[in-house]
C-alpha atoms as one frame of an Amber mdcrd trajectory, in Angstrom:
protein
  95.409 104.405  91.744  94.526 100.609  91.762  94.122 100.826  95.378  90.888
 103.020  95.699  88.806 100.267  92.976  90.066  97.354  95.390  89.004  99.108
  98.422  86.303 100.458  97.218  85.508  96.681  96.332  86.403  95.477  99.579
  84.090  97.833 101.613  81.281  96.703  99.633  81.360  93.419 101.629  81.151
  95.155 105.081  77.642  94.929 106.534  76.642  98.103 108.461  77.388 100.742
 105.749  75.989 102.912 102.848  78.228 103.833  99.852  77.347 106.783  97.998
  78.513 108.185  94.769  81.102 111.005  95.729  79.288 114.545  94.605  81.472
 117.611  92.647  82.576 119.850  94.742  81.349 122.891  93.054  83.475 126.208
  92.235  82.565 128.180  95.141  83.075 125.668  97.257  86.585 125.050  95.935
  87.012 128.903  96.012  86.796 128.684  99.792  90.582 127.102  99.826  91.773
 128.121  96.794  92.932 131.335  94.697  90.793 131.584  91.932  93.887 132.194
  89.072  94.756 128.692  90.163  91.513 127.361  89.689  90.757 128.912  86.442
  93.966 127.588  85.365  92.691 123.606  86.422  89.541 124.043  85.087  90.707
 125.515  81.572  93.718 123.065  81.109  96.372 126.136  80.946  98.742 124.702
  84.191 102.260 124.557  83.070 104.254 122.039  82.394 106.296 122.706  85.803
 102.779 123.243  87.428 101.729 119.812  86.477 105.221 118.459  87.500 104.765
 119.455  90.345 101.289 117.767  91.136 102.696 115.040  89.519  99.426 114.232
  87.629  99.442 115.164  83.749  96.067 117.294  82.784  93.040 116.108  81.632
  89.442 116.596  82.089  89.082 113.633  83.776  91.836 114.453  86.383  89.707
 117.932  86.700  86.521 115.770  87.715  88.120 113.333  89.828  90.017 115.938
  91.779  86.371 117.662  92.003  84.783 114.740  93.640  87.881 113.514  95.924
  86.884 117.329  97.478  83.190 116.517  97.653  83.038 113.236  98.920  85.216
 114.615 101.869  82.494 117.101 102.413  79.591 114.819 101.720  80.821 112.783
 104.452  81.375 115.609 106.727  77.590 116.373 106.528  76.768 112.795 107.156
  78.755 112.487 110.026  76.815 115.875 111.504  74.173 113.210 111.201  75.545
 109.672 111.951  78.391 110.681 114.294  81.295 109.022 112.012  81.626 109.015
 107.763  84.513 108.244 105.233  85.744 109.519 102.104  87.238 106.585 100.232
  90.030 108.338  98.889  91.087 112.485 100.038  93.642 113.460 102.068  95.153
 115.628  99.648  96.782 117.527 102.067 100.127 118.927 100.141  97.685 121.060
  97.735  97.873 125.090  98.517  96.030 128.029  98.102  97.479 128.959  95.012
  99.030 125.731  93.488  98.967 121.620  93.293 101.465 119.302  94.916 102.403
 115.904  95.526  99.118 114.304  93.232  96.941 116.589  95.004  95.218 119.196
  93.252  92.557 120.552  95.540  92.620 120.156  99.594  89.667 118.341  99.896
  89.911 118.563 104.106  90.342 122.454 103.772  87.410 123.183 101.390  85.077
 120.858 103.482  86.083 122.477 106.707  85.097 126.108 105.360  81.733 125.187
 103.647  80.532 123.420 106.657  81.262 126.686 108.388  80.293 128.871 105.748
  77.509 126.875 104.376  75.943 124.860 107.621  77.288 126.002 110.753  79.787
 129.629 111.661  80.410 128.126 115.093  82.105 125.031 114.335  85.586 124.610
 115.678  86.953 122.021 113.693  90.198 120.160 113.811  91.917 118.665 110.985
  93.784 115.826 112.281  96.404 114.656 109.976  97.896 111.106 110.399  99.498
 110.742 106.473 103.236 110.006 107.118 103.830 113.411 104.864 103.015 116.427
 107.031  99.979 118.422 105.698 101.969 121.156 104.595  98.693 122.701 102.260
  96.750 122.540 104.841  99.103 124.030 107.136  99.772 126.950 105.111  96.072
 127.799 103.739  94.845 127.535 107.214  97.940 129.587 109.311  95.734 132.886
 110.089  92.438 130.892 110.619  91.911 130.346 114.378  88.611 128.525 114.049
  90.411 125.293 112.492  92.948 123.321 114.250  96.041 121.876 112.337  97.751
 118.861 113.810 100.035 117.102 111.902 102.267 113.608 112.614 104.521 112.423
 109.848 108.029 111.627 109.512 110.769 114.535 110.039 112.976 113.292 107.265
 110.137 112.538 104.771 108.181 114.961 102.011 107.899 117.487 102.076 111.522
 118.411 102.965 110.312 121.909 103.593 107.523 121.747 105.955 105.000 124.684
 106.978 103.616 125.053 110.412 100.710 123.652 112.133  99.539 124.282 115.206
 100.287 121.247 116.552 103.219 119.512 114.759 105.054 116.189 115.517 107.794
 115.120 113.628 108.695 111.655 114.067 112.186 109.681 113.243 112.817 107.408
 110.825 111.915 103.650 112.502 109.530 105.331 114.630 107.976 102.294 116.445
 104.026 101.678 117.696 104.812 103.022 121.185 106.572 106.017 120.474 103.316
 106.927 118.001 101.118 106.007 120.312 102.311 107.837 122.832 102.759 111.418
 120.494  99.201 110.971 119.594  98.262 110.876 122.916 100.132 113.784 123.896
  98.990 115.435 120.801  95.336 115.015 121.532  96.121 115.799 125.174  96.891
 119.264 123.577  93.978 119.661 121.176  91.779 119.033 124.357  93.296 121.619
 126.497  94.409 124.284 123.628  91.312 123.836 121.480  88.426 121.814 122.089
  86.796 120.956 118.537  83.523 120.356 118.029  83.986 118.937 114.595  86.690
 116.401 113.591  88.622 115.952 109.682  90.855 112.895 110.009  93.307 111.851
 107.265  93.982 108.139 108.038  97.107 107.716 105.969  98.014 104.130 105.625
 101.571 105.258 105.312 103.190 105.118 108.363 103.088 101.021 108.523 106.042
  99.266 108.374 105.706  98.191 104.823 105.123 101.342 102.963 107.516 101.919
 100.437 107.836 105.730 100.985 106.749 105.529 104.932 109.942 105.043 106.694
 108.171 104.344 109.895 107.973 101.258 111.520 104.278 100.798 112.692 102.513
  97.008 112.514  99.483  96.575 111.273  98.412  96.346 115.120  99.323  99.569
 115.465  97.431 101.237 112.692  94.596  99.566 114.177  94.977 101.098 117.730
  95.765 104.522 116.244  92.372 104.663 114.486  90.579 103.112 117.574  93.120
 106.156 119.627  91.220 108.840 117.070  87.752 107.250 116.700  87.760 106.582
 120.394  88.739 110.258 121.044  85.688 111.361 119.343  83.147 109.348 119.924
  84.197 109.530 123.705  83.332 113.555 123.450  80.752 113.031 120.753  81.822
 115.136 117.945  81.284 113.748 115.178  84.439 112.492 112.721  84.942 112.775
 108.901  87.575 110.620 107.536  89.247 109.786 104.161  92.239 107.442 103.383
  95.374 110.005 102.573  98.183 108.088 101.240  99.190 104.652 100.956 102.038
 103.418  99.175 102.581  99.555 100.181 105.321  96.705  98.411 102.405  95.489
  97.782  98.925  97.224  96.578  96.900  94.371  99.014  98.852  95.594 101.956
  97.911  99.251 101.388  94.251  98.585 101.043  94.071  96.247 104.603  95.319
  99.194 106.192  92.450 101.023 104.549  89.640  98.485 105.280  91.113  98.128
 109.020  90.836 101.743 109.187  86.892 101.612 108.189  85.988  97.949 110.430
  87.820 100.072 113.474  85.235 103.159 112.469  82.435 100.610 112.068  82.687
  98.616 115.212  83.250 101.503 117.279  80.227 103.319 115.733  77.878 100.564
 116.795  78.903 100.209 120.500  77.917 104.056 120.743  74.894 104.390 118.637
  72.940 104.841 121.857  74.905 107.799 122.322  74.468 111.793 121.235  77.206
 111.741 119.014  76.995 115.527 117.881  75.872 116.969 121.381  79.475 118.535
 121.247  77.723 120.793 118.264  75.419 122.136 121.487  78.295 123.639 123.924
């Protein structure tokens, strides 16, 4: 948890950008992902013990409110990017949550209930794709979102890593262990080679997991710091290139050390940031008109 205070203080010294107080996501919002037994059950403190186990996150009323906001700062940046072309979420990514249940110290998928209130509350023609770069595939988001044809799922993580049972995307890559920069680079590319040809988003969710580098404890990947950086740019790029606008958040992070984790993080945002101001001249959500 340590990580998300030093980042956040980190990104405080970055000229260029606003930080805003992440906003509740409120129940209806929420109810767009998720059965409403299982929120009832969050809200009133009555998960089991297994339930909880299985998040991995004992209950409290604090955990409720802080599992409320990780949701709504995913959206709040999702409407600001509508606006701006490109906005983070300082923590999210909690991808492994389903419909019905918690997983893996997520409690509600953030990138799933900001999808379907953009749709349901600004916008029934956005195509949006969520764009999943945690080492973990997005197996939540997989599942929630397997009948829904107006989101995109594309997921690249590690084969032999969590979850050991994985759902289906749409568009899933799984990657062996030692997976080096090239061989990411080049399924990303061939990924978003397919999301341009099979798809064609107007809207973008990316999780920018700082878990595939090569010194992530639970990662299992080999990727330098180098090539964190040119996967962002590969994403960022890919947007701002088509201008539809991008909503990201951090997904997981699990370095030897803590400082490691959150470089990956801050890269992640300088790599948003630079890129941002070499287009500002350009219509960033003209996608939104097509």
């Amino acid at each position: 948890m340590e990580k998300y205070s030093r980042l956040r203080d980190a990104v405080q010294t970055l000229a260029g950008l606003e930080l805003v107080e992440a906003p509740s996501a409120t129940d209806t919002q929420i109810l767009y992902a998720h059965d409403p037994g299982y929120l009832v059950k969050v809200i009133q403190g009555t998960l089991s013990a297994q339930e909880q186990k299985e998040i991995g996150f004992p209950w409290s009323r604090q955990m409720v409110e802080r599992s409320r906001r990780s949701a709504g700062a995913t959206l709040a940046a999702a409407k600001i990017a509508l606006k701006d072309g490109i906005a983070a979420n300082l923590a999210g990514g909690t991808h492994h949550a389903y419909r019905d249940r918690g997983s893996g110290f997520c409690v509600f998928n953030d990138s799933v209930i900001a999808a379907r209130t953009l749709q349901k509350e600004l916008d029934p023609n956005l195509r949006i794709a969520i764009i999943d770069l945690d080492v973990h595939q997005g197996n939540g988001t997989a599942s929630i979102l397997k009948n829904d044809t107006s989101i995109f799922t594309l997921s690249i993580h590690g084969e032999n890593n969590f979850p050991f049972r994985k759902e289906v995307s749409d568009f899933d890559v799984g990657l062996a262990d030692g997976c080096n920069d090239q061989a990411y680079l080049q399924a990303l590319s061939e990924a978003l080679d397919f999301l341009s040809s099979d798809f064609k988003p107007n809207f973008i969710i990316y999780l920018a997991g700082a878990d595939p580098h090569e010194d992530d404890r639970l990662g299992r990947l080999k990727i330098s710091k180098e090539g964190m950086r040119l996967r962002d740019e590969t994403v960022f790029q890919y947007g701002l290139d088509r201008h539809i606008p991008i909503a990201f958040s951090m997904a997981g992070g699990y370095g030897k050390e803590i400082s490691s984790t959150v470089e990956i993080h801050l890269q992640t945002i300088q790599t948003a940031l630079r890129l941002l101001k070499n287009y500002r001249h350009a219509p960033i959500g003209s996608a939104l008109k097509k």
